[in-house]
MMTF fields as JSON, N, C-alpha, C and O atoms, coordinates in Angstrom:
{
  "mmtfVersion": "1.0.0",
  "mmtfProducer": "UNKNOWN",
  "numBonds": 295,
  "numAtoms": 296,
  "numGroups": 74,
  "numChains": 1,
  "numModels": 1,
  "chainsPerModel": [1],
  "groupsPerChain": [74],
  "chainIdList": ["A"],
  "bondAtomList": [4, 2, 8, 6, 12, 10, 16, 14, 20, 18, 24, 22, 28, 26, 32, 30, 36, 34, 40, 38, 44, 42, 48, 46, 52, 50, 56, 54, 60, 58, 64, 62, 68, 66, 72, 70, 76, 74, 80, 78, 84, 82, 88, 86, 92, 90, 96, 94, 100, 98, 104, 102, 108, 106, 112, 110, 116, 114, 120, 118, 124, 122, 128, 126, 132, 130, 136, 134, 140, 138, 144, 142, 148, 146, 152, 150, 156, 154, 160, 158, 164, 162, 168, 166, 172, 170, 176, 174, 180, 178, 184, 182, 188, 186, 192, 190, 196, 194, 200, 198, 204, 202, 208, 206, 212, 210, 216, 214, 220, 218, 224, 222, 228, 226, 232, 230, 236, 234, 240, 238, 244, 242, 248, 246, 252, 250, 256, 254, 260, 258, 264, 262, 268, 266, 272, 270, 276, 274, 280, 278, 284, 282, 288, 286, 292, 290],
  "bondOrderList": [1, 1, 1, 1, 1, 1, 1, 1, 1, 1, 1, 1, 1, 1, 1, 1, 1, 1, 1, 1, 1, 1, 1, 1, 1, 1, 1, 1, 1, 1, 1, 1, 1, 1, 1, 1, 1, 1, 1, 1, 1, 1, 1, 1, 1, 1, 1, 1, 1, 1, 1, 1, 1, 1, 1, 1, 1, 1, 1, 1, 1, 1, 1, 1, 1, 1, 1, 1, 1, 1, 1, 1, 1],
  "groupList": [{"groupName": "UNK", "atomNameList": ["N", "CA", "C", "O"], "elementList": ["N", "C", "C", "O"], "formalChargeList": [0, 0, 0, 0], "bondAtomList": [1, 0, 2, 1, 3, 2], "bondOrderList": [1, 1, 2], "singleLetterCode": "X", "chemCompType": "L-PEPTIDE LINKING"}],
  "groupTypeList": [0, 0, 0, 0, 0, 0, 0, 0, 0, 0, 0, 0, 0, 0, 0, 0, 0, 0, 0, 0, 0, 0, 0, 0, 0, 0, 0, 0, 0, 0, 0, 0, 0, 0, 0, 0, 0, 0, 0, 0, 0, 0, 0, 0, 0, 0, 0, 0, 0, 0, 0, 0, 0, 0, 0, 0, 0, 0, 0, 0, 0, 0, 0, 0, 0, 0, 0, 0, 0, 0, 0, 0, 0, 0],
  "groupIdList": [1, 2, 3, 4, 5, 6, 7, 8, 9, 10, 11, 12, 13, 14, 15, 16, 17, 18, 19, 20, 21, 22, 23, 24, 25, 26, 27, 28, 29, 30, 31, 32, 33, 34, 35, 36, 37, 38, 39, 40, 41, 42, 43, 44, 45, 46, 47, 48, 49, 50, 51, 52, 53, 54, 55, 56, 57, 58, 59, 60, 61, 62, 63, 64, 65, 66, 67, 68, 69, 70, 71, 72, 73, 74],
  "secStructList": [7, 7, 2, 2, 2, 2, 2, 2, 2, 2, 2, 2, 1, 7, 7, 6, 6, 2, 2, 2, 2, 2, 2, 2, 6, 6, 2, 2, 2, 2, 2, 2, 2, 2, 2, 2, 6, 7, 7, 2, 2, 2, 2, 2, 2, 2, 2, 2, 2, 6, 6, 1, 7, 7, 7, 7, 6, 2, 2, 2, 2, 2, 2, 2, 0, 0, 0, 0, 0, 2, 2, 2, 2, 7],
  "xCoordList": [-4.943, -5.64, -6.677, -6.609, -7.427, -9.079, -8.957, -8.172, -9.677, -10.255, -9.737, -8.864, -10.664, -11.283, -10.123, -9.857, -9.212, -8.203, -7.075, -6.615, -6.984, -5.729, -6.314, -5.88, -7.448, -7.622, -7.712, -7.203, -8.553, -7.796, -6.723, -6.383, -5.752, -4.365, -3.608, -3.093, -3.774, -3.783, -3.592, -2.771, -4.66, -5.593, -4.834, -4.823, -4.298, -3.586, -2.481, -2.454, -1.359, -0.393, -0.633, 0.308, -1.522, -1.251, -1.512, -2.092, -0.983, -0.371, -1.406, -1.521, -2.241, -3.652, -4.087, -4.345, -4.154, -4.455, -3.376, -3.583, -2.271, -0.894, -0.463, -0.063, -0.852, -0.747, -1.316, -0.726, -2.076, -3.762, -2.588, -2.076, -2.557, -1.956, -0.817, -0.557, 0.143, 1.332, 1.443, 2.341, 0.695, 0.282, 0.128, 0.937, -1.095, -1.437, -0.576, -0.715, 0.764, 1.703, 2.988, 4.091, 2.369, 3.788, 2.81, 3.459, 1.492, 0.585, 1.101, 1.23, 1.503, 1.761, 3.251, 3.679, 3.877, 5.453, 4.9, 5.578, 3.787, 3.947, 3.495, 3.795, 2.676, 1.775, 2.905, 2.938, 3.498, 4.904, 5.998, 6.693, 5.894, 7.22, 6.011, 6.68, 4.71, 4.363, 4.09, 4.2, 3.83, 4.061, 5.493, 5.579, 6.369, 7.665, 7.947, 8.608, 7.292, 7.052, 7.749, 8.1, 7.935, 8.357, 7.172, 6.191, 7.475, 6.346, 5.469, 6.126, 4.602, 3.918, 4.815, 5.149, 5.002, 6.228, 7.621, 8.466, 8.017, 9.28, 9.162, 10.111, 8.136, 7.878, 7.551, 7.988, 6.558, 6.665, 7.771, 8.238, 8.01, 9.128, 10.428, 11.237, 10.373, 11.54, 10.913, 11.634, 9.656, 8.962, 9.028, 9.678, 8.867, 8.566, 10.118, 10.119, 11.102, 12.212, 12.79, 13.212, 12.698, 12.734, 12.011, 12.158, 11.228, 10.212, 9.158, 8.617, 9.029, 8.119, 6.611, 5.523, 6.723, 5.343, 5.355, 5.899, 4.297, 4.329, 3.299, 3.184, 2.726, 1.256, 2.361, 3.556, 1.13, 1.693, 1.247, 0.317, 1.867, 1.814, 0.839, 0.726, -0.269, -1.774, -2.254, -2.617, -2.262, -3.06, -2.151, -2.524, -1.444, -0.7, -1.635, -2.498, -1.228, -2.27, -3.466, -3.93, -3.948, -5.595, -5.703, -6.395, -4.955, -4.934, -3.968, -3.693, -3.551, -2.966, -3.834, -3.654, -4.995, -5.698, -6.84, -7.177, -7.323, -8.6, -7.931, -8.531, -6.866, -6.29, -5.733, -5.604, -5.409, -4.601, -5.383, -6.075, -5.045, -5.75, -6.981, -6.968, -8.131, -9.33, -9.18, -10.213, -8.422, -8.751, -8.205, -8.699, -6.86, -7.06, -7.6, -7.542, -8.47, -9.099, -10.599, -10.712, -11.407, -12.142, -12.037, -12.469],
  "yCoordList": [-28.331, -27.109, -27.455, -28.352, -26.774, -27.306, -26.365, -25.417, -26.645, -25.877, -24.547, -23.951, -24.314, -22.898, -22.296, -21.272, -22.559, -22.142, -21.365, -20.236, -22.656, -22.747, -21.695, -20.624, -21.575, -20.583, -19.201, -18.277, -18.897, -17.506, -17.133, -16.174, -18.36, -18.219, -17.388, -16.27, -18.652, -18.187, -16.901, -16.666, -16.27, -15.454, -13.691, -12.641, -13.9, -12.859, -13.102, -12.118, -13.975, -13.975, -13.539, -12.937, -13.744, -12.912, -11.714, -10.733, -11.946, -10.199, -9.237, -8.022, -10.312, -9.551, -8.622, -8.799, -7.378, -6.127, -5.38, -4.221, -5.834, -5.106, -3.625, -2.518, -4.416, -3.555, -2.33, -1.565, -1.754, -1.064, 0.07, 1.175, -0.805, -0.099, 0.538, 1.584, -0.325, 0.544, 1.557, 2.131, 1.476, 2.675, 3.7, 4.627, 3.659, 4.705, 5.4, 6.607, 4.44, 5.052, 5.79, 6.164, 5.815, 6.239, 7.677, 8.718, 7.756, 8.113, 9.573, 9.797, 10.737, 11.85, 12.237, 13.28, 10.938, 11.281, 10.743, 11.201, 9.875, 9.846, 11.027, 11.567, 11.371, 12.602, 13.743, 14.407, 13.856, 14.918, 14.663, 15.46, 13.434, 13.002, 13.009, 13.244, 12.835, 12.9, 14.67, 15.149, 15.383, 16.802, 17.246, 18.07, 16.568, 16.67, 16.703, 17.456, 15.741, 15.222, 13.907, 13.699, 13.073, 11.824, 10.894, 10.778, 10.083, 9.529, 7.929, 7.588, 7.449, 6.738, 5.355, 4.779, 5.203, 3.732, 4.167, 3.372, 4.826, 5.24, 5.41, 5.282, 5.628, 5.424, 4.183, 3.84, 3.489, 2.002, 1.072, 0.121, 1.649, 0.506, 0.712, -0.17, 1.871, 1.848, 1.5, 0.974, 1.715, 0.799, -0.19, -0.644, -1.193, -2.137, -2.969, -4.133, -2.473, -2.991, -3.157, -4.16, -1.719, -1.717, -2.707, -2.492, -3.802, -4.532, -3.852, -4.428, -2.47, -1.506, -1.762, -1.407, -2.295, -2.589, -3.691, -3.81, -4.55, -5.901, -5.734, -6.802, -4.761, -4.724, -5.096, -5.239, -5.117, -4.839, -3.625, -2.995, -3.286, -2.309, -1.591, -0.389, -2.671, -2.01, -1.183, -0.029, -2.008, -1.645, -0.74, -0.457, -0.372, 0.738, 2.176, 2.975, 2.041, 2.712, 2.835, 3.974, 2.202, 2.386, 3.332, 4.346, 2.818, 3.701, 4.886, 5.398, 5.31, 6.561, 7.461, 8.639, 7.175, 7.311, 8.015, 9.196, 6.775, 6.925, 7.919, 8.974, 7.697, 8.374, 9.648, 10.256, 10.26, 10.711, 11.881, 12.813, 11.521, 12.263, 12.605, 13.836, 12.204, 12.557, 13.272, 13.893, 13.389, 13.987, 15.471, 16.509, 15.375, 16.99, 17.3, 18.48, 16.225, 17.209, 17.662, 18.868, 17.336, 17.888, 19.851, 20.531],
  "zCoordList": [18.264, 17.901, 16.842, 16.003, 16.997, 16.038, 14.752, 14.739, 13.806, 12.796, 12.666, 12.037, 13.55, 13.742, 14.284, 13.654, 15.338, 16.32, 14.987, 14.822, 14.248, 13.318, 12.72, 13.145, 11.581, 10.512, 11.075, 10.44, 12.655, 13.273, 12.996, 12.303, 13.874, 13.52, 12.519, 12.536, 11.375, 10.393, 9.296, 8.409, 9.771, 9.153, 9.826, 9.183, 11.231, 11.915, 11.111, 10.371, 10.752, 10.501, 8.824, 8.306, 8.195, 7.076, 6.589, 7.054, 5.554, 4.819, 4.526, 4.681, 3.976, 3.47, 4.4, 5.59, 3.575, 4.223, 4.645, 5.003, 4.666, 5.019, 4.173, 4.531, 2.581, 1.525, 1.761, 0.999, 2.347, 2.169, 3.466, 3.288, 4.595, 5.665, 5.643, 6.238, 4.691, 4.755, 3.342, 2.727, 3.291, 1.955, 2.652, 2.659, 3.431, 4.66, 5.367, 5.564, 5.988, 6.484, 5.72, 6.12, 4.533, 3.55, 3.167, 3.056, 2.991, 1.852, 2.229, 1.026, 2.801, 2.663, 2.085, 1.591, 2.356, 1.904, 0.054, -0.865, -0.267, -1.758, -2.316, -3.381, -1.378, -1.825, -2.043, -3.08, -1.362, -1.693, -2.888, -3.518, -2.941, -3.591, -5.175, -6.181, -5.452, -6.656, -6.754, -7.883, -5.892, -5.941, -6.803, -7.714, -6.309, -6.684, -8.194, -8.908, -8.388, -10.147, -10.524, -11.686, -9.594, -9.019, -9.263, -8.529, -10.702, -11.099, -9.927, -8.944, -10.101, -9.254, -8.775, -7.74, -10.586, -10.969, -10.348, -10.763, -9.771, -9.387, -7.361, -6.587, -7.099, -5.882, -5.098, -4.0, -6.011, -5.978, -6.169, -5.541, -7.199, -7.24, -5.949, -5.661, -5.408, -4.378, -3.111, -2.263, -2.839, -1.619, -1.992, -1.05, -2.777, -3.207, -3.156, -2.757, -3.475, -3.209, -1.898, -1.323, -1.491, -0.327, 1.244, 2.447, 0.489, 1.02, 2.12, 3.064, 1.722, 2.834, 1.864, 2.317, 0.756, 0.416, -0.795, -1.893, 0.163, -0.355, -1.915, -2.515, -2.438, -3.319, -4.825, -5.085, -5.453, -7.068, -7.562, -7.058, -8.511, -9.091, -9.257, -9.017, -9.882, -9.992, -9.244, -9.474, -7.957, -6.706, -6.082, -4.943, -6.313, -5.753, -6.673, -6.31, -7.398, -8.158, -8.156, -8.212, -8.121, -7.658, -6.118, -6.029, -5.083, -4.118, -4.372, -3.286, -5.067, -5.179, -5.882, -5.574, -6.999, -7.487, -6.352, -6.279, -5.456, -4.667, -3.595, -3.386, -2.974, -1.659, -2.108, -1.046, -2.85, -3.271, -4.131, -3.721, -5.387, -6.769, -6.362, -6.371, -5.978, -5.827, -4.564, -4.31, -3.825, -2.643, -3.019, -2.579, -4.103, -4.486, -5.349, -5.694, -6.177, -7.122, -6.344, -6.562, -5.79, -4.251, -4.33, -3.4]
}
């Protein structure tokens, strides 16, 4: 397999970008559960254990921020 073959390869098998997606697929149940009054660090950290989301902390935040917060303050 050449170069190029392998780093395709590669490049499907990783994570990068996983974070972003499975945010997406959670993002109305966080959106409820911070309705709730179920802080950000408490939702993360149980996806996050749960291995349903690979991100760190930050960036969990930042998209809860962008996806989220701004879309109800709108």
């Amino acid at each position: 397999m050449g170069l190029i073959e392998e780093l395709h390869a590669a490049k499907k098998k990783s994570p990068m970008g996983n974070g972003k997606i499975n945010f997406f697929k959670y993002m109305h149940e966080i959106e409820e559960a911070l309705n709730q009054g179920y802080t950000a660090m408490d939702i993360w950290t149980l996806l996050h254990n749960k291995g349903e989301l690979q991100i760190k902390y930050n960036q969990f935040s930042v998209y809860v921020r962008k996806y989220i917060k701004e879309k109800n303050d709108e």
